[in-house]
C-alpha positions as CSV (number, residue, x, y, z in Angstrom):
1,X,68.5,78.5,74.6
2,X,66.0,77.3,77.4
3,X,69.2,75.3,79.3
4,X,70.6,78.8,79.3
5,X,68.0,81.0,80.5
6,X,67.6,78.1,83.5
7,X,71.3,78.1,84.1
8,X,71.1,82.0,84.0
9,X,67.9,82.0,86.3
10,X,69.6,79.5,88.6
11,X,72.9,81.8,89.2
12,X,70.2,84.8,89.8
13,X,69.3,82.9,93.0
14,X,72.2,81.7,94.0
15,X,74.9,83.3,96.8
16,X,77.5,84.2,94.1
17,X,74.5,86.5,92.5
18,X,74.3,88.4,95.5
19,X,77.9,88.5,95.7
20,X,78.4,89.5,92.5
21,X,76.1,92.7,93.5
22,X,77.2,93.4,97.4
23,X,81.1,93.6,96.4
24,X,80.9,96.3,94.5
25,X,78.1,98.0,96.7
26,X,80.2,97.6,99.4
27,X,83.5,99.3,97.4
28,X,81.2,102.2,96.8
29,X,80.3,102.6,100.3
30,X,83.8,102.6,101.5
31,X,84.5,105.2,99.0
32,X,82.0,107.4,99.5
33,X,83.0,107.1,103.4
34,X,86.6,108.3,102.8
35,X,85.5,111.3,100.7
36,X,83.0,112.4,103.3
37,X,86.0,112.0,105.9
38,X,87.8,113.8,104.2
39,X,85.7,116.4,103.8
40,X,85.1,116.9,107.1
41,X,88.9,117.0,108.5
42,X,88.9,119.8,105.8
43,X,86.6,122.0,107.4
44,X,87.5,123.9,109.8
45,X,85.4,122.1,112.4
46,X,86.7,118.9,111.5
47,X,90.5,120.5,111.7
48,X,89.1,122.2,115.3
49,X,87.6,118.7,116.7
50,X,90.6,116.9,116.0
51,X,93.0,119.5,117.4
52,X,91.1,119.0,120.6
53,X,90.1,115.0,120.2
54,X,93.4,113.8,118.5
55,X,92.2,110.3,119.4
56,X,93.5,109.0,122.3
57,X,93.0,109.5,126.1
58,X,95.9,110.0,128.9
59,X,96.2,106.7,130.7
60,X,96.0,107.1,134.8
61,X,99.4,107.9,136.2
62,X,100.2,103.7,137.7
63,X,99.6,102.3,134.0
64,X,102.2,99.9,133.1
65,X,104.2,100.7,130.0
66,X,104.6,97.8,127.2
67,X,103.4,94.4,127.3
68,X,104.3,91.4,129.5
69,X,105.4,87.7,128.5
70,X,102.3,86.2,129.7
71,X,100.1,88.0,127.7
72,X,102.2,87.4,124.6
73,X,101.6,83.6,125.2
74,X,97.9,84.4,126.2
75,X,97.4,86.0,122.9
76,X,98.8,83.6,121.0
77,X,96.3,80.5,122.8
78,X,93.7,82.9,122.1
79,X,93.8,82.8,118.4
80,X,94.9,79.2,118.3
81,X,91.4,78.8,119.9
82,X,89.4,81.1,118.1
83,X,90.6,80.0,114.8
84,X,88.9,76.0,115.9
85,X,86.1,77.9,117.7
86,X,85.2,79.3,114.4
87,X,86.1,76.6,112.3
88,X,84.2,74.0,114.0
89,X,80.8,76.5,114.8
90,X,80.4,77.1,111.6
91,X,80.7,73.4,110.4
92,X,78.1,72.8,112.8
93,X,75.9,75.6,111.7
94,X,76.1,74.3,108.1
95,X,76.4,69.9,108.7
96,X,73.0,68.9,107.7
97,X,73.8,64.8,108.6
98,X,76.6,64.8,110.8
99,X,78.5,61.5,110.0
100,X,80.5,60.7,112.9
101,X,79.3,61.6,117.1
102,X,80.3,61.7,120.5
103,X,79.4,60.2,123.8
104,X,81.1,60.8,127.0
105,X,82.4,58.5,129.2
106,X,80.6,58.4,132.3
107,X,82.8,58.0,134.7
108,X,86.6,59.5,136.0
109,X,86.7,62.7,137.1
110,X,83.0,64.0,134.9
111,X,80.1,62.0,136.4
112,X,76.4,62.5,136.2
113,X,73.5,61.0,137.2
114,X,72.0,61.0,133.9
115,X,72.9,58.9,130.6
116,X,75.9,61.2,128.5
117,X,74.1,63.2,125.9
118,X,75.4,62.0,122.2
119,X,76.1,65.0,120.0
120,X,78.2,65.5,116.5
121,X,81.9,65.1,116.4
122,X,82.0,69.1,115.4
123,X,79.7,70.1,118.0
124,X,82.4,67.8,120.4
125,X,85.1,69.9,119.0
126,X,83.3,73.1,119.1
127,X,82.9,72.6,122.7
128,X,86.4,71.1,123.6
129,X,88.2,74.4,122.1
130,X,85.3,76.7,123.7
131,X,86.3,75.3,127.1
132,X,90.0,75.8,126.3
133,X,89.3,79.3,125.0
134,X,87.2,80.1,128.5
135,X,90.0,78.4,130.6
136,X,92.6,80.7,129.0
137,X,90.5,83.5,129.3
138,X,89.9,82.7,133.2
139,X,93.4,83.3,133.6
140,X,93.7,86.4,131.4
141,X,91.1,88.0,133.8
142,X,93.4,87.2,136.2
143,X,96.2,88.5,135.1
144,X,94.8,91.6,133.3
145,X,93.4,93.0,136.8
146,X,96.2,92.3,139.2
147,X,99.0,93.9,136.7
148,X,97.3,97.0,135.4
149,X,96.9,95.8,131.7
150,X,93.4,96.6,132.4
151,X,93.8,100.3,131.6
152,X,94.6,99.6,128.3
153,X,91.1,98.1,127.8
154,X,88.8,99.5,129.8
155,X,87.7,103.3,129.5
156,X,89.0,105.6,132.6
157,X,87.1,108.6,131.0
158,X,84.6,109.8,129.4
159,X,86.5,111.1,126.7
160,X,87.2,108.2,125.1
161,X,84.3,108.7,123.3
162,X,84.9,111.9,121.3
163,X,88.2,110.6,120.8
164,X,87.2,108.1,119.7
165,X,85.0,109.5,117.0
166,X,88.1,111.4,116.0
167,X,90.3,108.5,115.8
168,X,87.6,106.9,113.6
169,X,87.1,109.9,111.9
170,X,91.2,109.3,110.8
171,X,90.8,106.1,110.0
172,X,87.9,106.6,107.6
173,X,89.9,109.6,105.6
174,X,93.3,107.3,105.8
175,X,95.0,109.8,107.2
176,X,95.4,107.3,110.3
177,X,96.1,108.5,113.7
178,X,99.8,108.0,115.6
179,X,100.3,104.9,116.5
180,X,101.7,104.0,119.8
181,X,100.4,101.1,121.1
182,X,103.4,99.7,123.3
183,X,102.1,102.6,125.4
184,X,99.3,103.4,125.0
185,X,96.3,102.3,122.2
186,X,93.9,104.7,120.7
187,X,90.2,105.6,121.7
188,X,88.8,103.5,118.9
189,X,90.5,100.6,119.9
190,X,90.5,100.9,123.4
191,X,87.0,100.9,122.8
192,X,87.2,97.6,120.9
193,X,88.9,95.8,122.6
194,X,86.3,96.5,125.7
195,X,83.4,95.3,123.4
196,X,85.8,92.4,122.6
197,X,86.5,91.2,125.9
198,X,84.1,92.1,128.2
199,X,80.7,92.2,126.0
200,X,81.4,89.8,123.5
201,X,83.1,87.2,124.8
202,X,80.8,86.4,128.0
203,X,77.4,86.9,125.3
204,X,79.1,84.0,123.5
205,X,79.8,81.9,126.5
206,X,76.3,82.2,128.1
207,X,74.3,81.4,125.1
208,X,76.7,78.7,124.0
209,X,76.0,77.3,127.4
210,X,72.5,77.7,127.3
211,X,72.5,76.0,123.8
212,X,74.7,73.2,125.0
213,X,72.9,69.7,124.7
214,X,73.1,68.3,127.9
215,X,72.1,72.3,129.5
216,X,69.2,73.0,126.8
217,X,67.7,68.9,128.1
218,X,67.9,69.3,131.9
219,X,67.5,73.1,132.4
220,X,63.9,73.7,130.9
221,X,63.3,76.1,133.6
222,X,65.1,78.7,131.7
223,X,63.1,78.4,129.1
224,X,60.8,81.0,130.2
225,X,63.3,83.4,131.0
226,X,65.9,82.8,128.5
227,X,64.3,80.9,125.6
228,X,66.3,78.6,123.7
229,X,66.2,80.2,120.6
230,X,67.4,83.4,122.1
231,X,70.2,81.6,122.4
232,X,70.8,80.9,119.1
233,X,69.5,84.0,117.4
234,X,72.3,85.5,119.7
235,X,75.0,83.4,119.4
236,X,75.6,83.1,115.4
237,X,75.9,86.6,115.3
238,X,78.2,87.1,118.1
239,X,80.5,84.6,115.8
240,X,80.3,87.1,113.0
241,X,81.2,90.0,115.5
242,X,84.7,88.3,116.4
243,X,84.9,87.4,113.0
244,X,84.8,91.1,111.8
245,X,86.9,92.2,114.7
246,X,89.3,90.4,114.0
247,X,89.7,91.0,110.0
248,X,89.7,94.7,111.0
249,X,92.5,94.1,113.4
250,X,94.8,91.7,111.4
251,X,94.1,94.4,108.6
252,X,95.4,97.4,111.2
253,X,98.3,95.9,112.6
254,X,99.6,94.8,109.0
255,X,98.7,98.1,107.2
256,X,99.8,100.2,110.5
257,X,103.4,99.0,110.7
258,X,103.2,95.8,110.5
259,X,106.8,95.1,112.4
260,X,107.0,97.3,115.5
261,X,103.3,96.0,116.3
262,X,103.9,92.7,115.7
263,X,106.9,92.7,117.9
264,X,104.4,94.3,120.6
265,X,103.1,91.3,120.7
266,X,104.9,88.2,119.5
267,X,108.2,89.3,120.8
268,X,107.7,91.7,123.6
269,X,109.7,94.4,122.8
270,X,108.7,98.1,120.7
271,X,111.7,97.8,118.3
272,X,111.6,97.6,114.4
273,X,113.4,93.9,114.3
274,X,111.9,91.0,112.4
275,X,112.1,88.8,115.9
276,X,108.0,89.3,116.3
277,X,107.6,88.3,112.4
278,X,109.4,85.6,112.8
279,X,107.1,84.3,115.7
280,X,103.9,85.2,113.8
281,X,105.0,83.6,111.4
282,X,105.9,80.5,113.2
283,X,102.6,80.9,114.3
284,X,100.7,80.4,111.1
285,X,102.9,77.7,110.2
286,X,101.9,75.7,113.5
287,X,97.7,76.8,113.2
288,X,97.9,75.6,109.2
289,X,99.7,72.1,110.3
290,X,96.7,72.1,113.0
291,X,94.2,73.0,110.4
292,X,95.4,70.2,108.2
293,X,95.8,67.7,110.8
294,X,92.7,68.1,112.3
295,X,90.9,65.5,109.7
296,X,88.2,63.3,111.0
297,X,90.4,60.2,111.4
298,X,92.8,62.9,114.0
299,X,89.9,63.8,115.7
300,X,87.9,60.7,116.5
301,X,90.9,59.3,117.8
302,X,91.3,62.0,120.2
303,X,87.8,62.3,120.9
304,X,87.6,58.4,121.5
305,X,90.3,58.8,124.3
306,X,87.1,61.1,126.4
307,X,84.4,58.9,125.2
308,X,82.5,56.4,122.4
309,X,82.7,57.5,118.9
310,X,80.3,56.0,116.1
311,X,77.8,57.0,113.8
C-alpha cells in the first residue's frame, strides 16, 4: 500500500500529470472557441463584419501571380534547417554533461587572435545549421524584394487587420475562408508569415549571437545594455514560437487541400496533380534518412574535418 501511494505521489509530480490534466483543458478550450465563433458569424453583426472583411486584402496592382522555382528550393532548405535547428537547440537546452565537444581550428580561412572557444558537439551543430539557415535566408531577402514576393508577406494596408480578425474569426468556427494562395494568401496568414520572417527570425538570430560562446566571452560590453540572460529568456521562447507556427501551418495546408497547396510549393504549379506530393514526400524521406544518420559517430566525423573533437 505505502509503494503505491509513493508511486501515485510520484506520477502527481511528474510531466505526464500535468499532461494528463492540460490535454483535456486544452480540448475544452478549443471547443468552447468554435462555439463562440460560431455564434458570432450567426449574428447578424458577425454575418455584417464578414460581408465587409471576407479575409483577405487586394494585393497592389505589379504583384506577381504564383510562385517561382527559387523559392520552392528556398522553402525546402528552410525546413531542412529548421528541423536540425530545433533538434539540436533543444538537445542542448536539455544535455546536462555533454559527452563529446568541439574546438575550432585556428587557422584557414576563420582566424582569431584568441585561443578557439570549446563548446558541446550539439551546441557545434546547433550553430552549423543556424548559420546555414541565415545564409539561405540572406538570399531569400534577396530575392523576396527584387521579385515582388514581398507583397505576399508584408501588409500594404491597413486592412489587413480586420480582415484578418475575420479570417480568424473562420478559422475558429471551421467554416474556413477561400483559399487561394497561388494568388494571393489570406489576412491571417499574411500576417503570419510577417511575424515569421521579419520579427521572429532576426529575434532568434540576435540573441543566438549574443548567447554564442566565443560573443558572450569577448563582448562583455553588452552586458549592460543587452544582458546575457536576456538573451536566453528570449531565445527559448522564440524556438517555441516557430515551433507552433509551424504545427499550425503543416496542419492548414493538409486540412485546407492538401494537393493544390502542396503543389504551390513543391512543384510550382496551382493544379490538383500528385507531382507536389510526390516532392513532399520525397522530402520527408530525405530529412528522416538525415535524422537517422545524424548519430554521434556521423557527426564527429564531420565536425572533426572543421576542428578537434574529444571529450
Amino acid at each position: 500500500m505505502a509503494d503505491t501511494t509513493t508511486r501515485l505521489g510520484n506520477f502527481q509530480q511528474s510531466r505526464w500529470f500535468k499532461l494528463v490534466w492540460i490535454v483535456p483543458g486544452i480540448l475544452v478550450g478549443l471547443a468552447l472557441i468554435v462555439i463562440a465563433a460560431r455564434v458570432i458569424r450567426d449574428t447578424s453583426a458577425g454575418q455584417a463584419f464578414l460581408s465587409s472583411y471576407p479575409g483577405h486584402t487586394t494585393l497592389p496592382a505589379f504583384a506577381p501571380v504564383g510562385f517561382p522555382g527559387w523559392l520552392a528550393w528556398q522553402h525546402g532548405l528552410n525546413v531542412f534547417f529548421m528541423l536540425f535547428i530545433i533538434r539540436s537547440g533543444w538537445q542542448v537546452r536539455t544535455t546536462q554533461r555533454p559527452t563529446a565537444f568541439w574546438t575550432r581550428n585556428n587557422k584557414g580561412l576563420v582566424k582569431t587572435k584568441g585561443q578557439p572557444v570549446r563548446i558541446s558537439l550539439n551546441l557545434w551543430l546547433h550553430i552549423t545549421t543556424d548559420t546555414l539557415w541565415v545564409l539561405n535566408g540572406i538570399v531569400f531577402y534577396v530575392l523576396v524584394f527584387t521579385t515582388g514576393q514581398w507583397t505576399r508577406i508584408i501588409p500594404t494596408t491597413w486592412g489587413i487587420f480586420p480582415n484578418a480578425v475575420s479570417a480568424g474569426l473562420q478559422y475558429a468556427s471551421l467554416n474556413w475562408p477561400t483559399e487561394s494562395g497561388w494568388s494571393n494568401y489570406n489576412a491571417l496568414q499574411t500576417i503570419s508569415y510577417f511575424i515569421i520572417v521579419f520579427l521572429a527570425a532576426p529575434v532568434a538570430i540576435v540573441t543566438g549571437i549574443r548567447m554564442a560562446p566565443g560573443f558572450a566571452a569577448k563582448f562583455k560590453r553588452f552586458d549592460k545594455v543587452f544582458p546575457l540572460p536576456v538573451a536566453r529568456r528570449v531565445h527559448y521562447p522564440t524556438m517555441i514560437v516557430f515551433v507552433v507556427f509551424i504545427v499550425i501551418h503543416v496542419t492548414l495546408v493538409l486540412a485546407t487541400g492538401a494537393l493544390n497547396n502542396l503543389n504551390h510549393m513543391y512543384a510550382v504549379n496551382n493544379g490538383g496533380s500528385w507531382g507536389g506530393f510526390a516532392v513532399f514526400a520525397g522530402s520527408l524521406i530525405v530529412m528522416a534518412a538525415a535524422w537517422i544518420a545524424a548519430s554521434p559517430l556521423v557527426l564527429r566525423a564531420i565536425a572533426g574535418t572543421m576542428g578537434r573533437v574529444g571529450r
